[in-house]
C-alpha positions as CSV (number, residue, x, y, z in Angstrom):
1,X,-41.3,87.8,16.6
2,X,-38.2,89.9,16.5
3,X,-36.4,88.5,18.9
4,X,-37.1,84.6,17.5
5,X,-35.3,85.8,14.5
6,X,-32.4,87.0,16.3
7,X,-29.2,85.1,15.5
8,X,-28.5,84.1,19.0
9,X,-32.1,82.8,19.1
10,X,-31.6,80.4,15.9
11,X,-28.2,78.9,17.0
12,X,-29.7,77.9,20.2
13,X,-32.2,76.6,18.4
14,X,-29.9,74.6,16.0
15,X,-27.8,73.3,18.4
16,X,-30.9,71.7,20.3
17,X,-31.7,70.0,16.7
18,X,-28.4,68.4,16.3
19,X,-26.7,66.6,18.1
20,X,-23.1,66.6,18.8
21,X,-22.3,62.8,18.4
22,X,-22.0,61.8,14.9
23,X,-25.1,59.9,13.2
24,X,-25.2,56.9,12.0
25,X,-26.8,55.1,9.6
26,X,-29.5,52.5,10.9
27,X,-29.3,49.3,9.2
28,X,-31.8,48.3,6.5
29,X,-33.3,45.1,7.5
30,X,-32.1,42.8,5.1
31,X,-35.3,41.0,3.3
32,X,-35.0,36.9,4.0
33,X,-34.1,35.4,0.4
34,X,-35.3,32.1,0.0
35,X,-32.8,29.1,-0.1
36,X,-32.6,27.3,-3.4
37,X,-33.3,24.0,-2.4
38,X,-32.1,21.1,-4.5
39,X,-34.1,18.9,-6.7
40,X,-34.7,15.6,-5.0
41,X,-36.3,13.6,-8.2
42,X,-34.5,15.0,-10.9
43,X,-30.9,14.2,-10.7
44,X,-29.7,16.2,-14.1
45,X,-31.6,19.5,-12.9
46,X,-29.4,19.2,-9.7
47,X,-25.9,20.4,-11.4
48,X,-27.6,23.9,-13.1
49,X,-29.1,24.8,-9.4
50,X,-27.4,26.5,-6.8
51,X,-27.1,24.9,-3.4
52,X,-26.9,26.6,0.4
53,X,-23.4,26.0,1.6
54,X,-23.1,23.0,3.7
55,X,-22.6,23.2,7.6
56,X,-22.1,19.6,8.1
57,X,-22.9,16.1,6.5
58,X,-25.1,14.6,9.0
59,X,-27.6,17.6,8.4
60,X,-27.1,17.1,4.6
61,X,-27.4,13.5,5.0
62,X,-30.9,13.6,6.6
63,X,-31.9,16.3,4.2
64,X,-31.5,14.0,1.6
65,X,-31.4,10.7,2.2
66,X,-31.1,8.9,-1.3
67,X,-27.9,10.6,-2.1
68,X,-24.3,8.9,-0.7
69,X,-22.5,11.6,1.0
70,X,-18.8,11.3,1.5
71,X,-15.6,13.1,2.2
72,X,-12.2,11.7,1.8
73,X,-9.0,13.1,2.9
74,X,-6.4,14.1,0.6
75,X,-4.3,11.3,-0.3
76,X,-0.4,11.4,0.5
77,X,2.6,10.4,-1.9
78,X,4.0,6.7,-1.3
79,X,7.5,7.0,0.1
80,X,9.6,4.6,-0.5
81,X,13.4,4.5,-1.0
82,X,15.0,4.0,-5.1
83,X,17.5,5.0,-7.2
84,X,17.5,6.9,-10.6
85,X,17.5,4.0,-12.6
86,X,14.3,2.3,-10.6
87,X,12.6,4.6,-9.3
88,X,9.6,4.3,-7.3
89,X,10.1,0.2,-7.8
90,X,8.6,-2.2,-5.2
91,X,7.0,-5.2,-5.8
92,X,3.5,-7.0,-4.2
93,X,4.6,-9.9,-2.0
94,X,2.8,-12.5,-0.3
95,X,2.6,-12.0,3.4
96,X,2.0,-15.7,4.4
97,X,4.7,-16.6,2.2
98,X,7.3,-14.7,3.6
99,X,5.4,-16.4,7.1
100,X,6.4,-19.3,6.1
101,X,10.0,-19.1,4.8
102,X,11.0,-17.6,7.8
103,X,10.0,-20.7,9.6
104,X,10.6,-23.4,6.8
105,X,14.4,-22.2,5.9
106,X,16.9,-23.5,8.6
107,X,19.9,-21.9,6.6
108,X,20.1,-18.1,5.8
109,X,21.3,-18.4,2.1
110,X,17.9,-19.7,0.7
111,X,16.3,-16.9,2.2
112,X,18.8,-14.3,1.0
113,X,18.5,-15.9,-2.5
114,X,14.6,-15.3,-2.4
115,X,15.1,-11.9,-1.3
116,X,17.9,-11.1,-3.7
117,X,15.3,-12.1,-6.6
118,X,12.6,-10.4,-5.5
119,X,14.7,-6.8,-5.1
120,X,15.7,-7.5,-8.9
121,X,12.8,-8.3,-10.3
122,X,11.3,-7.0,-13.9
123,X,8.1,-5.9,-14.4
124,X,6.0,-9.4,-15.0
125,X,8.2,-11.0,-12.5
126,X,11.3,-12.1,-14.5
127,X,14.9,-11.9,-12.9
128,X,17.6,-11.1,-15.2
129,X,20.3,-12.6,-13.3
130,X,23.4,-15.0,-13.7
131,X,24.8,-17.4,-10.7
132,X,27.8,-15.7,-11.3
133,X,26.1,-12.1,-10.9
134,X,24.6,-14.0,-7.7
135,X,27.4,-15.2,-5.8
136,X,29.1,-11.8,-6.4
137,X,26.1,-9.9,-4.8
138,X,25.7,-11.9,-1.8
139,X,29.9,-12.9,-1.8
140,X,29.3,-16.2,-1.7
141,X,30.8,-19.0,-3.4
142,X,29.0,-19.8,-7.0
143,X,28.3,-23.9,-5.9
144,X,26.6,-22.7,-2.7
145,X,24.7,-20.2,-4.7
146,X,23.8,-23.0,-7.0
147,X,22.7,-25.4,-4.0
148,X,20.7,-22.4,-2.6
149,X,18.6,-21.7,-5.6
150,X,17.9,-25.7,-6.5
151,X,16.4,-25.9,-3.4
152,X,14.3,-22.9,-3.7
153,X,13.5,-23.6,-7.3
154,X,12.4,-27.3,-5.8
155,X,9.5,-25.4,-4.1
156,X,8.3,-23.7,-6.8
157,X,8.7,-20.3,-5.9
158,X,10.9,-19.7,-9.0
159,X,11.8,-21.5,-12.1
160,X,14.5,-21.5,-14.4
161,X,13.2,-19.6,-17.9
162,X,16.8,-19.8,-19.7
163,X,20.2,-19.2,-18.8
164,X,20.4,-15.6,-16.8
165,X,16.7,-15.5,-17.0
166,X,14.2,-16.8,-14.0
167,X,11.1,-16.2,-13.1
168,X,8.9,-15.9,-9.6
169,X,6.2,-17.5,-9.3
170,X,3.3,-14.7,-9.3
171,X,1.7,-15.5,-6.0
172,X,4.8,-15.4,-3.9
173,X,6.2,-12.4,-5.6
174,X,5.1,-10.0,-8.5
175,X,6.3,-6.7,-10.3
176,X,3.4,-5.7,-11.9
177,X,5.2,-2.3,-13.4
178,X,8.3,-0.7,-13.9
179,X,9.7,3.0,-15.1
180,X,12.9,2.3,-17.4
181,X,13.8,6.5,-17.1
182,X,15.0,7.6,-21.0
183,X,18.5,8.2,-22.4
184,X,19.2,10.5,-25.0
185,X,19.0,7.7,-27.5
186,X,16.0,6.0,-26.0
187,X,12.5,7.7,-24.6
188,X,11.6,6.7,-21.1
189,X,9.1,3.7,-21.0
190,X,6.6,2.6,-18.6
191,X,6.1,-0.7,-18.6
192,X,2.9,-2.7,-16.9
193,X,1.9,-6.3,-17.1
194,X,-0.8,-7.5,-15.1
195,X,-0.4,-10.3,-12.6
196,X,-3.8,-12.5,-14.3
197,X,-1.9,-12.9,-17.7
198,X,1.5,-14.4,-15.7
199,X,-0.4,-16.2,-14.2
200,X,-3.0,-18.1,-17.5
201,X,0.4,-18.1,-19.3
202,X,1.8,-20.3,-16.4
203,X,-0.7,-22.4,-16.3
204,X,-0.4,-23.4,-19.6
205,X,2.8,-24.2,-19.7
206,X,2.3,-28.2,-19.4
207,X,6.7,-28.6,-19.4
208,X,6.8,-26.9,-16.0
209,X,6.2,-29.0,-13.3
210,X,3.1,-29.4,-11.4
211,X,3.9,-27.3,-8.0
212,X,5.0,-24.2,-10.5
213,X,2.0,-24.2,-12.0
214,X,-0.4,-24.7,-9.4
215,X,2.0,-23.4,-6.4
216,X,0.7,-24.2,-2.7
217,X,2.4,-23.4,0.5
218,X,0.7,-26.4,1.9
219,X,4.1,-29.0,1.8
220,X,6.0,-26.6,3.4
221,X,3.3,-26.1,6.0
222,X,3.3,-29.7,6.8
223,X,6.9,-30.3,6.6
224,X,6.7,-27.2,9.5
225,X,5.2,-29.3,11.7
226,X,6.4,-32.4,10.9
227,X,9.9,-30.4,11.7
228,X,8.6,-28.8,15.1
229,X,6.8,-32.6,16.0
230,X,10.4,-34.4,15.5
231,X,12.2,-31.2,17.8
232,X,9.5,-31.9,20.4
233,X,10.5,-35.4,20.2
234,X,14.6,-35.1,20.6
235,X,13.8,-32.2,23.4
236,X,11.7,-35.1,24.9
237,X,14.2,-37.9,25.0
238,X,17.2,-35.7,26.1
239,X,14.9,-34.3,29.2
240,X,14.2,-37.8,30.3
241,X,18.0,-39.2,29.3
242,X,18.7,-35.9,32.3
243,X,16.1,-37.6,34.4
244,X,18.2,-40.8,33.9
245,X,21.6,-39.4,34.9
246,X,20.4,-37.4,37.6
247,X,18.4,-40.8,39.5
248,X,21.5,-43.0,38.7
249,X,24.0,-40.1,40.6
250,X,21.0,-39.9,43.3
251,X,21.2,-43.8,43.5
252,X,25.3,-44.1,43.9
């Protein structure tokens, strides 16, 4: 018994108790929580539950197949190019009208007339310009500016409203809104007018002629071909007038 209790006796004891590494705490097993599932008949219930977090849609999908499940990206800002005093402005255009300008038009000053209007367009569709103002935008002499517009006005694709004032036909070419920016005298303005009430306002309008208020690209579609038939033609007779020449020469 004496020599247990010896203090060389109860440190070799100690040290074969503990050990010399550092101990460390065994994890608890961590009790399995049930996961909230979410109501599948009551609809209202299903905004005060919690949910699991979501690993992927398919698996969500399947779970509950009543529901629509979708994910959208994040939408991006329009770019387009403006100016202070029209910002953001663009306008919705026909693409099969532009299709068939392209083709109908033999001379470039119709076309740049169309195009001119449509950049200056209102909101509703209205172009606040003079012939004057036109023929110094596009430097071109007023009575060709005056040619150019009758014959695009003889299409319908704009009409004459009053002096300085047309309008496109809504179709072709709207401006459905328009930011006039503020001054320090007068607040900024946004300005919207749906295409559908041009349009019924138009349409009544029994003075305007027939094509303006019922437009079709239809004559122009025919006079296309009609146009394309008749080049066919000439190309015809000047191949076999070739032919001709060539068999005389041959002949001498």
């Amino acid at each position: 018994m004496a020599d247990i209790l010896l203090p060389s006796k109860i440190s070799e004891v100690e040290s074969s108790l503990v050990s010399p590494e550092p101990q460390r705490r065994r994890p608890v097993p961590k009790r399995a929580r049930p996961r909230p599932e979410l109501p599948l008949d009551d609809e209202i219930q299903a905004w005060s539950k919690p949910v699991e977090p979501v690993e992927d849609l398919d698996s969500l999908a399947r779970r509950y197949p009543r529901r629509k499940v979708s994910l959208s990206s994040e939408r991006k800002p329009m770019e387009f190019y403006d100016t202070p005093e029209r910002p953001k402005a663009f306008s919705m255009d026909s693409l099969e009208f532009f299709f068939l300008i392209a083709q109908y038009f033999r001379e470039a000053l119709p076309l740049r007339v169309i195009l001119l209007m449509i950049a200056c367009q209102k909101a509703g569709g209205q172009i606040r310009l003079t012939q004057e103002e036109m023929s110094t935008v596009l430097d071109v002499h007023r009575g060709k500016i005056n040619e150019a517009l009758g014959e695009v006005m003889s299409h319908g694709i704009v009409f004459k409203v009053r002096r300085g004032v047309y309008q496109f036909n809504p179709p072709y070419s709207y401006r459905v809104a328009e930011f006039i920016p503020g001054t320090e005298l007068v607040e900024a303005e946004y300005v919207q007018v749906d295409q559908d009430k041009t349009i019924a306002k138009i349409r009544k309008d029994e003075s305007l002629p027939q094509l303006v208020r019922f437009p079709s690209l239809e004559h122009m579609r025919e006079a296309i071909e009609e146009l394309r038939k008749k080049r066919a033609e000439e190309r015809a007779a000047r191949r076999w007038a070739r032919a001709q020449r060539q068999e005389e020469g041959t002949a001498e």
